[in-house]
C-alpha positions as CSV (number, residue, x, y, z in Angstrom):
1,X,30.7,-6.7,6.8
2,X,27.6,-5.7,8.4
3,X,26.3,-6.8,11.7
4,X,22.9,-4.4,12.2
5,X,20.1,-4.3,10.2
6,X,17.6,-1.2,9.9
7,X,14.5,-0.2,8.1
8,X,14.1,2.9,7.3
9,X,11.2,4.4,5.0
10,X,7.8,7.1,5.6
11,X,6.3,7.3,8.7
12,X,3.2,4.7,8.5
13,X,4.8,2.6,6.0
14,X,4.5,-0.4,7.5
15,X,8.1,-0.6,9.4
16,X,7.6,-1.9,12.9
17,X,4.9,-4.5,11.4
18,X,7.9,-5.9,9.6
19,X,9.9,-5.7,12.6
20,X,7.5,-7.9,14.5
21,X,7.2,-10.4,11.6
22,X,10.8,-10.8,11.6
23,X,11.1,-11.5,15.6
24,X,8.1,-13.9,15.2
25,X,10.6,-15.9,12.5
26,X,13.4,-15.3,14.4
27,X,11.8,-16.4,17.7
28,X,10.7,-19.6,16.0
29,X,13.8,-20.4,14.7
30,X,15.0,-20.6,17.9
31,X,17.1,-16.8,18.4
32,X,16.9,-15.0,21.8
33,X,15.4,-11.8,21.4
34,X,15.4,-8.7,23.5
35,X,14.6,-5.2,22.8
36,X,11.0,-2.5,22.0
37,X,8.9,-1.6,19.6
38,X,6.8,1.1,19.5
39,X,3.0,1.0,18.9
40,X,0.5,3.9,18.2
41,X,-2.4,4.3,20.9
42,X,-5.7,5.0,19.2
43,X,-8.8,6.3,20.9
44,X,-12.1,6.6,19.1
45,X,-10.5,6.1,15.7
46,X,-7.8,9.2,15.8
47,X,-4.2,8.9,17.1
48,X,-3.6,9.8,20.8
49,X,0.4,8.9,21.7
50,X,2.5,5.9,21.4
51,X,3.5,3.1,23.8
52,X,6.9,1.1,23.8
53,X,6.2,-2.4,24.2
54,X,9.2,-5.0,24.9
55,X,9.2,-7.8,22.8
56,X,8.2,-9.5,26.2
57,X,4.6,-7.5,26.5
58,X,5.5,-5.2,28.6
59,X,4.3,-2.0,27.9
60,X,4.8,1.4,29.1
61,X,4.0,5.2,27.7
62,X,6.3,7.1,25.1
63,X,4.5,9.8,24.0
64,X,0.2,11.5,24.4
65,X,-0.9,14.2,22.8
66,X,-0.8,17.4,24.6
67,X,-4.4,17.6,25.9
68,X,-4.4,13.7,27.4
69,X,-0.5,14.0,28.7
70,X,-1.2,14.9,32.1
71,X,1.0,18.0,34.2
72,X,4.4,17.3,33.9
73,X,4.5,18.0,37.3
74,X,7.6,20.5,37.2
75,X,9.7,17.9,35.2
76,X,11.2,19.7,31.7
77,X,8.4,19.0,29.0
78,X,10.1,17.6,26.1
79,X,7.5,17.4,22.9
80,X,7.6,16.3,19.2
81,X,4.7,17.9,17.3
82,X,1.5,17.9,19.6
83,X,2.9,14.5,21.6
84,X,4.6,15.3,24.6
85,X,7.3,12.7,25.6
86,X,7.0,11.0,28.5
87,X,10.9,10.4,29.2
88,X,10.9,8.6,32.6
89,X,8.5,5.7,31.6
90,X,10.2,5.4,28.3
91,X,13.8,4.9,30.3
92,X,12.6,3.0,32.8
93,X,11.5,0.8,30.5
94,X,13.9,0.6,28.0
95,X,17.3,1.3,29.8
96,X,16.9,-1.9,31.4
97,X,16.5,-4.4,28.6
98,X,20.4,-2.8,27.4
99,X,21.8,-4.2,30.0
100,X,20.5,-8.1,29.2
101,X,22.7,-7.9,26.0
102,X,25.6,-9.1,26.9
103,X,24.4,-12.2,29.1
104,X,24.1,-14.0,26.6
105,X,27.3,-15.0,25.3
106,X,26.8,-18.8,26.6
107,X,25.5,-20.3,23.1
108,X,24.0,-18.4,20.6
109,X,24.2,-14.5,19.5
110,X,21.2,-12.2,20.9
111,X,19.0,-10.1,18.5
112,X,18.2,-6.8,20.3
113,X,15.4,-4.9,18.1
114,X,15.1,-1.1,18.7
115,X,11.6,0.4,17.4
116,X,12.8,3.0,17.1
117,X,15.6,5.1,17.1
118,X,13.6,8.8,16.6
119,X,13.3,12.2,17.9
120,X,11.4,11.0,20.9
121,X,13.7,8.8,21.8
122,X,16.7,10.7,21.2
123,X,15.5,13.2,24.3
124,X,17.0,10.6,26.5
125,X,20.7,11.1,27.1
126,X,20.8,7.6,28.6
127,X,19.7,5.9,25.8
128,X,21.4,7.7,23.1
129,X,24.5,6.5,25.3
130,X,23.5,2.4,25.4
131,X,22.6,2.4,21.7
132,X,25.9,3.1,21.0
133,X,27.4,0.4,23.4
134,X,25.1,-1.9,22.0
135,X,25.9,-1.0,18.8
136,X,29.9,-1.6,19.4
137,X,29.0,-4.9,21.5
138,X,30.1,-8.1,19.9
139,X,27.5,-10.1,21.4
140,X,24.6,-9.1,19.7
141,X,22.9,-8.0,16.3
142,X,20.7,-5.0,15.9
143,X,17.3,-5.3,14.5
144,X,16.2,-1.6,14.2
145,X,14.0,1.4,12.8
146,X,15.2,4.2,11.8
147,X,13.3,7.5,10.4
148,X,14.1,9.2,6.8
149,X,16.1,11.9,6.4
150,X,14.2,14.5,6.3
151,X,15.0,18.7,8.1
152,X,17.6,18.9,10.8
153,X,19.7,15.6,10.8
154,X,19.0,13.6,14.0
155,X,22.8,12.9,15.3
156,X,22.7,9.0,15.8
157,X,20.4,8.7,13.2
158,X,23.1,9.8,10.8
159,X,25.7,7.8,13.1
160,X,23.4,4.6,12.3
161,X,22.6,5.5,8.8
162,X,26.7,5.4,7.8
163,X,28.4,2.7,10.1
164,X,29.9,0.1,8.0
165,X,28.5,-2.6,10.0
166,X,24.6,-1.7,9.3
167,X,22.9,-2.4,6.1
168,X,20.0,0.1,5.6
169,X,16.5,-1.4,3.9
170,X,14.1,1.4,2.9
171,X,10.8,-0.1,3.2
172,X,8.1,1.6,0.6
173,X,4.7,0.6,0.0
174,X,5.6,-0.9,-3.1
175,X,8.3,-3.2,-1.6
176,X,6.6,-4.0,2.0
177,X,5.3,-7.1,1.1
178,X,7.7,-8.9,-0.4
179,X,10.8,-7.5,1.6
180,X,10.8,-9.7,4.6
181,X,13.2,-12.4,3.4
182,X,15.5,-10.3,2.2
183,X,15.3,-8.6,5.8
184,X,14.9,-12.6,7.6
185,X,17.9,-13.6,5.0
186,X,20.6,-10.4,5.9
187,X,19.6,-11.1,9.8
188,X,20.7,-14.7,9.0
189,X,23.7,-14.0,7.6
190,X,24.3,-11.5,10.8
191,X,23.9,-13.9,13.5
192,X,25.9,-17.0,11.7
193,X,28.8,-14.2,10.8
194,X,29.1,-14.1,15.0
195,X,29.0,-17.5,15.6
């Protein structure tokens, strides 16, 4: 029986829209929610970096492209491509929501959505470490992104991919439209399953 959902698919496809659509139902049918997305910044029309943003609003810096980054200031420069990662804003921002999970076992289950799971984010030791707590924790069901396979496997990519307890959607352009129920429906089924 599965208790984590994740949407996996090309990059640009249209995953973390669906993500937000399904915390707006969720949200207005009443389910806590607690967790990140992650949003491209765009200047002038082109791609600079990417922000995490809590479903909150709270936003703070993942990723710029080399020439708007900024010194490193001695730190280790971790990058993906031409974006280099800015590991201590993503942490401080993320590492913390992990640790709301589990207070809220008074009344109903929590959905924790993780936007994503991806080589930027698997630089951090930390949170490669409290995904898989959260992914073991009773109290909660995963809303989550995942990338295709595709070159080197990422390790807890392929950890997520085959855990019994996840059910994998591969979102396509052909399918994006009409897959949220089937997403909204699965993360029903999820959260009554805990009850």
């Amino acid at each position: 029986m599965f208790k984590h959902i994740f949407l996996t698919g090309p990059p640009g496809v249209g995953k973390t829209t669906l993500v937000q659509k399904a915390c707006d139902a969720l949200v207005s049918s009443g389910h806590a929610l607690e967790g990140f997305y992650t949003e491209e910044v765009r200047e002038g029309g082109r791609r600079v970096g990417f922000d995490v943003v809590t479903v909150s609003g709270e936003r703070g810096r993942l990723s710029r492209i080399r020439d708007i980054a900024g010194a490193s200031h001695g730190r280790p420069e971790y990058t993906v491509g031409q974006y280099v990662v800015d590991l201590p804003s993503f942490e401080s921002l993320t590492l913390p929501l992990f640790k709301k999970v589990g207070l809220n076992d008074k009344g109903g289950k929590k959905v924790f959505v993780i936007d994503e799971i991806g080589k930027m984010e698997l630089f951090s030791q930390p949170f490669i470490r409290v995904v898989r707590q959260t992914l073991d924790c009773s109290s909660c069901t995963i809303l989550g992104t995942i990338p295709i396979p595709k070159g080197k496997p990422l390790g807890l990519v392929e950890e997520v991919r085959i855990r019994s307890d996840v059910r994998v959607f591969t979102v396509s352009k052909e399918n994006r439209n009409a897959i949220l129920q089937d997403i909204l429906s699965a993360l029903q089924e999820c959260i009554k399953r805990q009850s």
